[in-house]
C-alpha positions in Angstrom: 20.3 8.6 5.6 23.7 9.1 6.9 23.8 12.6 8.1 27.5 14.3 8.8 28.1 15.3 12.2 26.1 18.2 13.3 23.4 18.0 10.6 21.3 16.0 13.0 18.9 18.0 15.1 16.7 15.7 17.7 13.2 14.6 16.4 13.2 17.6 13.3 15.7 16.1 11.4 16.9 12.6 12.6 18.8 9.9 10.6 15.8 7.5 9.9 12.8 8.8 9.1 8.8 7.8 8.5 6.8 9.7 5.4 3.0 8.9 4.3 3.8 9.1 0.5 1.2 8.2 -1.7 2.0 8.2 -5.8 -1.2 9.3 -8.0 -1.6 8.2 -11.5 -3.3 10.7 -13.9 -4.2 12.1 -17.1 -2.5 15.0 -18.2 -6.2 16.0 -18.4 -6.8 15.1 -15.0 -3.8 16.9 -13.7 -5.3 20.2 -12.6 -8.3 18.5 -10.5 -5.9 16.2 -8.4 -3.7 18.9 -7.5 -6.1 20.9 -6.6 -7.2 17.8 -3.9 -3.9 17.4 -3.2 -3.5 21.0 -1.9 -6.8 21.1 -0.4 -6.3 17.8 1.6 -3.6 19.9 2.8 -5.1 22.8 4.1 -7.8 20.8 5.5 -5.2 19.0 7.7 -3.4 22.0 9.1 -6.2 23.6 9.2 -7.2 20.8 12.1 -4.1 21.6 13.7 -4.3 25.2 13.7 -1.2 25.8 11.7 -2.4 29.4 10.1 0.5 30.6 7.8 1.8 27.8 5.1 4.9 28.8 2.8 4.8 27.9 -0.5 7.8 26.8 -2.9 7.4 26.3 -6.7 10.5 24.7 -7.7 10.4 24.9 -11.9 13.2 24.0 -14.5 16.5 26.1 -15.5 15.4 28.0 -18.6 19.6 27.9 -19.2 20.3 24.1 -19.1 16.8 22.4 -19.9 19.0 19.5 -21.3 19.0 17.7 -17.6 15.5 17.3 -17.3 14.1 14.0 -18.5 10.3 13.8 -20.4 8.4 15.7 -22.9 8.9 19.7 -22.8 5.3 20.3 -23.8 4.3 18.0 -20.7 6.3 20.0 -18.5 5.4 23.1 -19.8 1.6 22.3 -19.4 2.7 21.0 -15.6 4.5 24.4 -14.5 1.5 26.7 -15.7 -1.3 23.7 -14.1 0.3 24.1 -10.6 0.5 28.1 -10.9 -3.6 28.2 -11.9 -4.4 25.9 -9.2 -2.2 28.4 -6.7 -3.3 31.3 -8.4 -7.3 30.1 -8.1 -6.8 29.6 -4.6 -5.3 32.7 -3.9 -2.1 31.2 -2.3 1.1 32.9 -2.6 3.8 31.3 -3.6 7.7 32.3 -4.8 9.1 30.8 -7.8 12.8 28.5 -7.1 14.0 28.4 -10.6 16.6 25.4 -11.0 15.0 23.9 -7.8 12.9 20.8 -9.9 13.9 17.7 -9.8 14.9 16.0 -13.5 11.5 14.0 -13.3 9.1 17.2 -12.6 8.3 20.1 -10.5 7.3 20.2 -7.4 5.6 22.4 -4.6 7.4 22.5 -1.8 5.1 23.5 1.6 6.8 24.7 4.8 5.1 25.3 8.2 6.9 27.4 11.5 7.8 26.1 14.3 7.1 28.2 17.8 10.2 30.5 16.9 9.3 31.0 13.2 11.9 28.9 11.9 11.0 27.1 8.7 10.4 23.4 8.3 9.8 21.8 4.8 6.5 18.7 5.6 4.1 17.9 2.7 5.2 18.6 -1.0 3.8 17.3 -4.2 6.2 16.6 -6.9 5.0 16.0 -10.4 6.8 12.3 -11.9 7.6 12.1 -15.6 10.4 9.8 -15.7 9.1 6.2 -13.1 5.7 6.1 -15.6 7.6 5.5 -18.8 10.5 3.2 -16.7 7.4 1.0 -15.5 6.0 1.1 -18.7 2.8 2.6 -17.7 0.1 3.0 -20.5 -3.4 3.8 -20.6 -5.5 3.9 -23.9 -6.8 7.8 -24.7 -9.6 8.7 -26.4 -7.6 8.9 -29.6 -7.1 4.7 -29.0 -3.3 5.1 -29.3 -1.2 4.3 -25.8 0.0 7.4 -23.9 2.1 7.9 -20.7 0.5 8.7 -17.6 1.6 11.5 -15.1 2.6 10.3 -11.4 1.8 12.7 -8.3 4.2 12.3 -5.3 2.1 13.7 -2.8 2.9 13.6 1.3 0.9 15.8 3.6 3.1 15.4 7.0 6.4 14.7 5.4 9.0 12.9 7.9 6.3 12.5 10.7 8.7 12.5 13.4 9.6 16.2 11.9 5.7 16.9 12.2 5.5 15.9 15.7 8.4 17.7 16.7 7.5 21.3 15.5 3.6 19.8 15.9 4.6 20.1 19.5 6.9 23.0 19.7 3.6 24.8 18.4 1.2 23.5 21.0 3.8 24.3 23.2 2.8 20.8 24.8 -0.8 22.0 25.5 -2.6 19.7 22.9 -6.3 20.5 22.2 -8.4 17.9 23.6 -9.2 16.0 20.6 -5.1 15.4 20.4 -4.1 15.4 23.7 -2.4 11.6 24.5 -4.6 11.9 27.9 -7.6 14.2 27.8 -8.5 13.5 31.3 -7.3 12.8 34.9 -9.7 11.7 37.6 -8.5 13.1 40.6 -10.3 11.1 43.9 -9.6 13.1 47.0 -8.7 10.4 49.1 -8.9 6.6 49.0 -12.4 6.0 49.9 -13.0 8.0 46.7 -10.9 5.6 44.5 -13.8 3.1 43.8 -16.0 5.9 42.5 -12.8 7.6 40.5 -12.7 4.4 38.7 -16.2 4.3 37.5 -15.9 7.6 36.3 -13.0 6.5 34.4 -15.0 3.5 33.1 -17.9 5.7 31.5 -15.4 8.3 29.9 -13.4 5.1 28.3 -16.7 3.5 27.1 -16.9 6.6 24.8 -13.3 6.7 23.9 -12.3 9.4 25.9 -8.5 9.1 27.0 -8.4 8.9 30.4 -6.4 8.3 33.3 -6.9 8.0 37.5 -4.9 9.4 39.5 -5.2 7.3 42.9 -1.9 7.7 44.5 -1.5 8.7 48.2 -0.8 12.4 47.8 -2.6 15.6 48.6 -5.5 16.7 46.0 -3.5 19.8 45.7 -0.1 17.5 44.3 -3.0 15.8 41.7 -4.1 19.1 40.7 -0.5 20.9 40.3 0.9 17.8 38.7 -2.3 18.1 36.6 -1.7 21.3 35.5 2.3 21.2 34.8 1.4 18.0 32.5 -0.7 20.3 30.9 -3.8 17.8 31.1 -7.0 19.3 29.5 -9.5 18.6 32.0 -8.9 17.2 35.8 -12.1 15.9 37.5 -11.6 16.2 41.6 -14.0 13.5 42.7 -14.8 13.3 47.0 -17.4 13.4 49.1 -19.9 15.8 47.8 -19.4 14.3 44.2 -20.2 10.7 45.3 -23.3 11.5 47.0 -24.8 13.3 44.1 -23.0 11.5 41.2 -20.7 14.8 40.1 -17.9 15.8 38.9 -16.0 19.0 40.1 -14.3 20.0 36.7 -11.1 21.4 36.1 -10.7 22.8 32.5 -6.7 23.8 31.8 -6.2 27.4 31.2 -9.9 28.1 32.4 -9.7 26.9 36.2 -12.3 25.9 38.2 -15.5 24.7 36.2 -17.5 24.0 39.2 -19.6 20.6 39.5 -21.6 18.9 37.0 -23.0 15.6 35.9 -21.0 12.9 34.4 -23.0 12.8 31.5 -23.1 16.4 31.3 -19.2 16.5 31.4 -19.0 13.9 28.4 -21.1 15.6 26.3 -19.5 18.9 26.4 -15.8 16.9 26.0 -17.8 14.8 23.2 -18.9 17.5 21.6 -14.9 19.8 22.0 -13.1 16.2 20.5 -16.0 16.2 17.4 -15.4 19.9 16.4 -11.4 19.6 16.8 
């Protein structure tokens, strides 16, 4: 979309955008169980993410000009109170936006803060009462005549490049290990420890650990503050003592030193962090 000049703001609202949209065609019967899904799916994915307080936003019809809204009233009638009792039977709060639906259906609007508790709209699921009937969508109820089937819009992350902007704002760059884009450094004293550094390496990438060596020419002490300012999770310092007795001198971010251990030890325990998220 063309934004004016000055709407644009870096990755949280750029001009081109990427959104996991996925359109779900249901019963008015079976209304009530997929949005329930829907909004569970949801919770379940922040959740992962550790994003503890959702807002919700019911957008509903104007009572004072229900003329603009296209479909049967009855249907949208049944579709406002639906999404309420699923809300209300999970015990989420929302607030009602009257005037705020779209002509083809209402929709729940989700918004997550960012690190300075700013509001940023990602998933939503809007009901779809108009593209059915203009793509001539039929199925036969148990009454044998053809009816019109409901259409869920439902997106969990939204824009994604919005999601990974406040996703890191939140983290404050310090993604949990299961996330982080490298998970672990492998830090070899000096270069007569390379050879082992890289069999380390090796092992963790054999059980899809993200891992990188760090073999340049510098002081351990460089590795380890570069380590640390990259926010790294875990920084293995590999020399002499470690090669002898097939360790690993573990570094764990925000924890320190670790002391030695195995390398099977070690990929167990970061096995076991990545499994539970």
């Amino acid at each position: 979309r063309y934004e004016k000049n000055g709407e644009l703001h870096g990755m949280a609202r750029p001009r081109g955008f990427t959104q996991d949209d996925a359109h779900i065609i249901c019963t008015p019967e079976q209304l009530k169980d997929e949005y329930r899904k829907a909004i569970e799916f949801i919770l379940d994915i922040y959740g992962a993410f550790s994003f503890k307080e959702l807002k919700y936003y019911l957008s509903v019809r104007d009572p004072n000009n229900l003329g603009k809204y296209v479909g049967d009233s009855k249907v949208w009638e049944t579709a406002e109170s639906t999404i309420k009792e699923v809300l209300e039977e999970k015990g989420i709060k929302y607030e009602i936006e009257e005037g705020g639906a779209k002509f083809y259906g209402p929709a729940l609007d989700i918004k997550i803060l960012d690190a300075i508790g700013r509001e940023w709209q990602c998933p939503t699921i809007q009901l779809d009462m108009n593209l059915p009937s203009k793509f001539g969508m039929a199925y036969i109820g148990p009454d044998g005549n053809e009816h019109v089937p409901i259409m869920l819009h439902r997106t969990i992350f939204g824009a994604m490049e919005r999601f990974c902007a406040v996703l890191i704002e939140h983290y404050a760059g310090a993604f949990p290990v299961w996330l982080a884009p490298e998970q672990v450094w492998v830090l070899p004293i000096g270069e007569k420890h390379a050879e082992y550094a890289r069999k380390i390496a090796s092992s963790l990438l054999s059980q899809n650990i993200r891992v990188k060596v760090k073999d340049e020419n510098e002081t351990i002490g460089k590795k380890i503050r570069e380590g640390e300012m990259q926010k790294i999770p875990y920084l293995l310092v590999v020399g002499d003592k470690e090669m002898e007795s097939d360790l690993v001198a573990t570094r764990e971010r925000g924890k320190g030193d670790l002391g030695t251990m195995k390398t099977e030890e070690f990929i167990e325990k970061i096995k076991e962090e990545i499994k539970n998220k």
